[in-house]
C-alpha positions as CSV (number, residue, x, y, z in Angstrom):
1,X,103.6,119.6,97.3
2,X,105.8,116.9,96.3
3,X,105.5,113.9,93.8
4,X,106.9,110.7,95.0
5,X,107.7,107.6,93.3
6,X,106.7,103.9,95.6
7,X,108.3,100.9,93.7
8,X,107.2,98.2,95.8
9,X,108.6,95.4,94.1
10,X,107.8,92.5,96.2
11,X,105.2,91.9,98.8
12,X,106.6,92.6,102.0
13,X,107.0,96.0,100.8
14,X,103.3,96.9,101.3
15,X,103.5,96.6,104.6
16,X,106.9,98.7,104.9
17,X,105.5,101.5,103.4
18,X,101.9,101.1,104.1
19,X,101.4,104.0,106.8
20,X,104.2,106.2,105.1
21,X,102.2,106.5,102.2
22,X,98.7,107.4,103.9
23,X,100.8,109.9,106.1
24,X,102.5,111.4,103.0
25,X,99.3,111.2,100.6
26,X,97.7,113.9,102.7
27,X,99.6,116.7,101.4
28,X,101.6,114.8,98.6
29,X,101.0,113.1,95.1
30,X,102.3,109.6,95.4
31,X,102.6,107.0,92.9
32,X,103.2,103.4,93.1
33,X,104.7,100.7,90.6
34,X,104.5,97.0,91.2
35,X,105.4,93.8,89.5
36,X,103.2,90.6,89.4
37,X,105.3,88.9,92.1
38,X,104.4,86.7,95.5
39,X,101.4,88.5,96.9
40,X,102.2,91.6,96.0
41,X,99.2,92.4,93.7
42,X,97.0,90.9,96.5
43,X,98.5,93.1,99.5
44,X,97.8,96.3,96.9
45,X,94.2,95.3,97.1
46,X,93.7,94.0,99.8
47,X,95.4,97.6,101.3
48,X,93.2,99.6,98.9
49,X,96.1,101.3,97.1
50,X,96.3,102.3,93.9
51,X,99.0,101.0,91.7
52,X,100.0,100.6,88.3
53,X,102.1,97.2,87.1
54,X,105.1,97.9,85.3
55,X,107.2,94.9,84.0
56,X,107.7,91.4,85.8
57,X,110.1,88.9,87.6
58,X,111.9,87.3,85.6
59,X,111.9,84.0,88.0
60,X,114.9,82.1,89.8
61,X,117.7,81.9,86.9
62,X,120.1,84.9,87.4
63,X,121.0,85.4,83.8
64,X,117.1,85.7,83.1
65,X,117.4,88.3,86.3
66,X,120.6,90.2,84.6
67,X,118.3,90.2,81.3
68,X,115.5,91.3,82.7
69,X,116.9,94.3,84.3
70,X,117.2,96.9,81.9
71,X,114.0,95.6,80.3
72,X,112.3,96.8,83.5
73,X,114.6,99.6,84.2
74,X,113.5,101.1,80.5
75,X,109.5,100.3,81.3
76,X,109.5,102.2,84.2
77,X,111.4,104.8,82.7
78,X,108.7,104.9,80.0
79,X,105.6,104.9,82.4
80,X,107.3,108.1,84.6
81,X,108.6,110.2,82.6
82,X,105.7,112.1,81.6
83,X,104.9,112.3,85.6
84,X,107.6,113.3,86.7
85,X,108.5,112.4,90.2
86,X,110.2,114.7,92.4
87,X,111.5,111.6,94.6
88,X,111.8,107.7,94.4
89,X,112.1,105.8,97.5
90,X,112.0,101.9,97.4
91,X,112.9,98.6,99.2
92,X,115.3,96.4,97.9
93,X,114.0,97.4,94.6
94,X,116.8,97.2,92.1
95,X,115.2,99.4,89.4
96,X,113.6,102.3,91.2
97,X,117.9,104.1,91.7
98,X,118.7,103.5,88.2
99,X,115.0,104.6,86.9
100,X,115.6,107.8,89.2
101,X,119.0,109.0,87.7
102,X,117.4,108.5,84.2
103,X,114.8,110.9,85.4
104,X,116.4,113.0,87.0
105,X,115.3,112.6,90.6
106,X,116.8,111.8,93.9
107,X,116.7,108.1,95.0
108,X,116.4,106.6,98.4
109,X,117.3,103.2,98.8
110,X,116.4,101.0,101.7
111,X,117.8,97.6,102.0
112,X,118.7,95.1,104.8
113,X,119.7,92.3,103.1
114,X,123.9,92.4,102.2
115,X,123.5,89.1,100.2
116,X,121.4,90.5,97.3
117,X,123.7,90.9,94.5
118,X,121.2,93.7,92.8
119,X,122.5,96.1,95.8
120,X,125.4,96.6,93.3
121,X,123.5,98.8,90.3
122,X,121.2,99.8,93.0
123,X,123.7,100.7,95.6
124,X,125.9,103.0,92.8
125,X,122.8,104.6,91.2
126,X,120.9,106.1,94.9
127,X,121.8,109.2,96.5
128,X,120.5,108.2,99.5
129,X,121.3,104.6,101.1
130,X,119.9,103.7,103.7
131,X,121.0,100.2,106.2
132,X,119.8,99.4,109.6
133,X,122.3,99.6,112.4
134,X,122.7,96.1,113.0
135,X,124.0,95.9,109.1
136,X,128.0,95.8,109.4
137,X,128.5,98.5,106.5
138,X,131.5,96.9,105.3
139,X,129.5,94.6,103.9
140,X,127.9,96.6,101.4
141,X,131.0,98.9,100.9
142,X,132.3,95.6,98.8
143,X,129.1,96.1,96.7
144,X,130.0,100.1,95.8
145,X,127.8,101.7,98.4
146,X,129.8,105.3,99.0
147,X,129.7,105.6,102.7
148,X,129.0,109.1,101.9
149,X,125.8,108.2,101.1
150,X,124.8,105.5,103.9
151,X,122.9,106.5,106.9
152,X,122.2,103.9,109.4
153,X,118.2,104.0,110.8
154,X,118.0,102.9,114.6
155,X,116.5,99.2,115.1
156,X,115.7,96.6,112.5
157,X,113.5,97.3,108.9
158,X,110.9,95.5,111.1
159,X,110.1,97.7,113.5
160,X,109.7,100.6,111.2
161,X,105.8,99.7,110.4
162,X,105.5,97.4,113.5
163,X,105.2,100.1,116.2
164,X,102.0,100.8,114.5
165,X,101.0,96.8,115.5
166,X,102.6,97.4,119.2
167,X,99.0,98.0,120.9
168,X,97.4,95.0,119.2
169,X,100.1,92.5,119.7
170,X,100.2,93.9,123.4
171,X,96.4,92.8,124.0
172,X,96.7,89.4,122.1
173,X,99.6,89.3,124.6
174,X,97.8,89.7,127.3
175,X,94.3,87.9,125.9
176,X,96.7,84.5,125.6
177,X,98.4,84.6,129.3
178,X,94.0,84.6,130.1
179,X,93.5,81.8,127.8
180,X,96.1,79.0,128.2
181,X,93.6,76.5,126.6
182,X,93.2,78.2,122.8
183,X,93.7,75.8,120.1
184,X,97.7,75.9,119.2
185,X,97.9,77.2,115.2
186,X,101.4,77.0,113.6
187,X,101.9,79.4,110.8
188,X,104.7,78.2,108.2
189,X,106.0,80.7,105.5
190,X,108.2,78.6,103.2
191,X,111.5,79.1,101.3
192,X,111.6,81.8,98.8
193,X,111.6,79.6,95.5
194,X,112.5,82.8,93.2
195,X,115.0,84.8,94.9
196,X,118.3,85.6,93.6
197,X,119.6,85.9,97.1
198,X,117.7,82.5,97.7
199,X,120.6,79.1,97.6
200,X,118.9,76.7,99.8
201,X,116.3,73.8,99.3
202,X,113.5,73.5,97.4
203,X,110.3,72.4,99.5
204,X,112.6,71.1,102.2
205,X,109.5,71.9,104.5
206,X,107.4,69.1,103.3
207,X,108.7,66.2,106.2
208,X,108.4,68.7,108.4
209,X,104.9,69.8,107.8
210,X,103.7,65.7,107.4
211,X,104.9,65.8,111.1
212,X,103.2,68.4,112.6
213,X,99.9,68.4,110.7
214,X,98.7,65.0,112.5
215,X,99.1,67.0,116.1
216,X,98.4,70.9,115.7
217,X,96.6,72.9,113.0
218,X,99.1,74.2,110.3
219,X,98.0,77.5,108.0
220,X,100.4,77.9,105.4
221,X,101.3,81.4,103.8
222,X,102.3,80.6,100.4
223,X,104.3,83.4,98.2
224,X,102.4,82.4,95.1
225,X,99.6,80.0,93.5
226,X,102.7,77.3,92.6
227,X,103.7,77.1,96.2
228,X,100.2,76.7,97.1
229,X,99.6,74.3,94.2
230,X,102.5,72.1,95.6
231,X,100.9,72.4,98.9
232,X,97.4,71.3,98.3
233,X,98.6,67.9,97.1
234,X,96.7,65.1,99.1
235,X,99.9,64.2,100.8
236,X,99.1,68.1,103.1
237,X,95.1,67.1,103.5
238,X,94.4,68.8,106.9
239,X,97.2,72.0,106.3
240,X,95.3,75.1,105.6
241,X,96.6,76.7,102.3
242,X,95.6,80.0,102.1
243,X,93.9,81.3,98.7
244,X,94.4,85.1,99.8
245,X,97.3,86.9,102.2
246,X,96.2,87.2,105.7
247,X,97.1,90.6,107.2
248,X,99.5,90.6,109.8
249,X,97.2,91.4,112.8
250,X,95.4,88.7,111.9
251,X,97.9,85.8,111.8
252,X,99.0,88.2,115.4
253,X,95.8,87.3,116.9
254,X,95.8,83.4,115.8
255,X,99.8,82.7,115.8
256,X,100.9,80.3,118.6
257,X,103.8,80.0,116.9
258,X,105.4,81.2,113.6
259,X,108.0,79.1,111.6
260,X,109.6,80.5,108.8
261,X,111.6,80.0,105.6
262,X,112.2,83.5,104.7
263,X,113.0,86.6,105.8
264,X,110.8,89.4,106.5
265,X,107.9,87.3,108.0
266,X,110.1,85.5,110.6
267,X,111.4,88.5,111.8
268,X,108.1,90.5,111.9
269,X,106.6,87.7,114.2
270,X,109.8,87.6,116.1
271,X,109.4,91.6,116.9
272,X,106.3,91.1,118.1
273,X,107.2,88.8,120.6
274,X,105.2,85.9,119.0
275,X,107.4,82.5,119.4
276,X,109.4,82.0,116.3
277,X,111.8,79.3,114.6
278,X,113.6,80.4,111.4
279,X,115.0,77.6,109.6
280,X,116.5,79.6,106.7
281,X,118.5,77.5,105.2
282,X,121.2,80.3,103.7
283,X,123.8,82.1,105.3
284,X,121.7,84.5,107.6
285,X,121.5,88.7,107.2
286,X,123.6,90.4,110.5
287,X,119.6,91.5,111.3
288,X,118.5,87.6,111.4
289,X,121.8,87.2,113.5
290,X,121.1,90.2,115.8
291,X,117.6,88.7,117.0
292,X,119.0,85.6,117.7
293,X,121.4,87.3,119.8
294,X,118.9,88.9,122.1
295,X,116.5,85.2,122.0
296,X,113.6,87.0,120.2
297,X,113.7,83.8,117.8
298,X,116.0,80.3,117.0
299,X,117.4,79.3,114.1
300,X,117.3,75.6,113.4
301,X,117.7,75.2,109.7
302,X,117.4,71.0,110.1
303,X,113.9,72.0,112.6
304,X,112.0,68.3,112.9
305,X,108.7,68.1,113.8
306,X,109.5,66.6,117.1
307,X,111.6,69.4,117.8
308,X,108.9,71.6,116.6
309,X,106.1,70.1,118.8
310,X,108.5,70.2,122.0
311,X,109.0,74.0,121.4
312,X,105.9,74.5,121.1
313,X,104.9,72.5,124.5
314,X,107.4,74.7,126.3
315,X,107.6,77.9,124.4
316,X,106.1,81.3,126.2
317,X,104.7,84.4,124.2
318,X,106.7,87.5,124.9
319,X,105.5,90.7,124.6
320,X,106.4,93.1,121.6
321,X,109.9,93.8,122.4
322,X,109.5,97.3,123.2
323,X,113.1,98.3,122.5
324,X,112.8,97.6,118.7
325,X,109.1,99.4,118.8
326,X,110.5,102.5,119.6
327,X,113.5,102.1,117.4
328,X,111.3,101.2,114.7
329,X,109.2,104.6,115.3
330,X,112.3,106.8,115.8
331,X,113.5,105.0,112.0
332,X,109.9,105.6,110.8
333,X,110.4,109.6,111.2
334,X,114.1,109.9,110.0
335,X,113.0,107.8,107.0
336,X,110.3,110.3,106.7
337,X,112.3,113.7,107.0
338,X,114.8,112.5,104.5
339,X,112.4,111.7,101.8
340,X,110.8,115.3,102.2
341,X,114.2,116.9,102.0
342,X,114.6,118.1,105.8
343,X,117.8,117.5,107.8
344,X,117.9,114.9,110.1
């Protein structure tokens, strides 16, 4: 029986490691950290895990980041050293390698993002790295990963929880070929106001979503109450602001189409076939570029809302793209073996 250490540091981490952790839980002692950041708290409960919040985010300003860092590093290191982890394993979390060699235990890193500058500590600290194929690695080499310790998964970070989704997706698939006249909902995930990696605009969005409100029902996912304080101004009367996350197989059975600001989002509703505009407005990860490449989504960082309406007049629902499914499942168990020590 192992102990192993979850950091899940922001909010699309939940889902990452959602079905890893009930699988592993069985036979294994896990524990989870967190930090109050997005909806991260709200995805723990809303997920029934149990969790303990070390630390916080230290907001947008990178010398309050560089700061920050070893405060956290140090709190974490306080709140696990009596417990003693036999593992950490963690996505894009920037503490959880360092936290591990002060401990003592091996480190897995995951991260598909070769723009975050907190790869560097992160990236020198792991003894396991781990990118997914479509990530040139020479990319992170410049940020001290030892290609010693990389190992590319098949597919995209995506598709590693996604396969679970595959057989719901599939039947709202099918349920909206049957049902031509459902009301069109546009989900809108906007820019990530307080990451490091982050450069673009600040509520850019807000023409955009004037625009479409007056034709189609908008439901906006905000990443935290000042996002959705912005956007429950008058001036978005009629846009849906929700007070609570939705989970993905919900805004899968409602989505007519998804437009996104971020990362993780656009690409889980491009995966599952659902039609998808990113309008990112940073230089885009090799995995944004990838799907682009094989017309799962667009990127159209100026997006209008006329443009907007017309794709969504025209656009068709795919079906989950099967390909990155079974990738995703095949990355799932690799991810798996190495974390409990077995070759892969």
């Amino acid at each position: 029986k192992m102990r192993i250490w979850f950091d899940l540091s922001n909010s699309p981490h939940i889902n990452f490691f959602y079905s890893l952790i009930r699988d592993l839980e069985k036979d294994h002692e896990i524990i989870i950290t967190c930090r109050l950041l997005a909806n991260t708290i709200d995805l723990l409960k809303l997920h029934h895990l149990s969790f303990e919040v070390v630390g916080r985010h230290y907001g947008a300003n990178l010398l309050n980041k560089i700061l920050g860092y070893p405060v956290r590093v140090v709190q974490l290191y306080q709140y696990l050293r009596s417990r003693k982890p036999d593992v950490a394993i963690s996505h894009s979390s920037f503490h959880s390698p360092a936290v591990s060699c002060l401990l003592g235990c091996r480190s897995i890193y995951l991260n598909d993002n070769e723009h975050a500058v907190g790869n560097v500590p992160a990236f020198l600290a792991a003894d396991t790295i781990m990118i997914p194929e479509f990530l040139d690695r020479q990319r992170i080499h410049k940020q001290g990963a030892s290609n010693v310790k990389i190992i590319q998964y098949p597919g995209v970070k995506e598709g590693i929880y996604l396969w679970n989704l595959a057989d719901l997706s599939r039947r709202e698939f099918a349920r909206n070929e049957k049902n031509e006249k459902k009301e069109k909902v546009v989900f809108v995930r906007p820019e990530p106001w307080t990451a490091q990696y982050y450069k673009g605009d600040l509520n850019f969005m807000d023409s955009l979503l004037l625009g479409l409100k007056e034709h189609v029902k908008v439901v906006l996912l905000p990443r935290g109450e000042s996002q959705a304080v912005h956007y429950r101004r008058p001036d978005f009367s009629r846009i849906t602001i929700l007070d609570k996350p939705m989970g993905l197989a919900e805004v899968v059975q409602d989505c007519s189409m998804f437009i996104g600001a971020g990362g993780t989002m656009t690409r889980e509703m491009a995966v599952l076939g659902i039609p998808t505009i990113s309008v990112y407005q940073d230089d885009l990860l090799d995995v944004d570029k990838y799907l682009i490449s094989i017309d799962q989504m667009i990127h159209r960082p100026d997006l209008d809302a006329d443009f907007a309406l017309e794709y969504l007049k025209n656009c068709v629902q795919k079906p989950p793209s099967k390909e990155l499914l079974t990738k995703g499942q095949q990355a799932y168990e690799m991810i798996k073996s190495i974390l409990l020590g077995n070759n892969v």
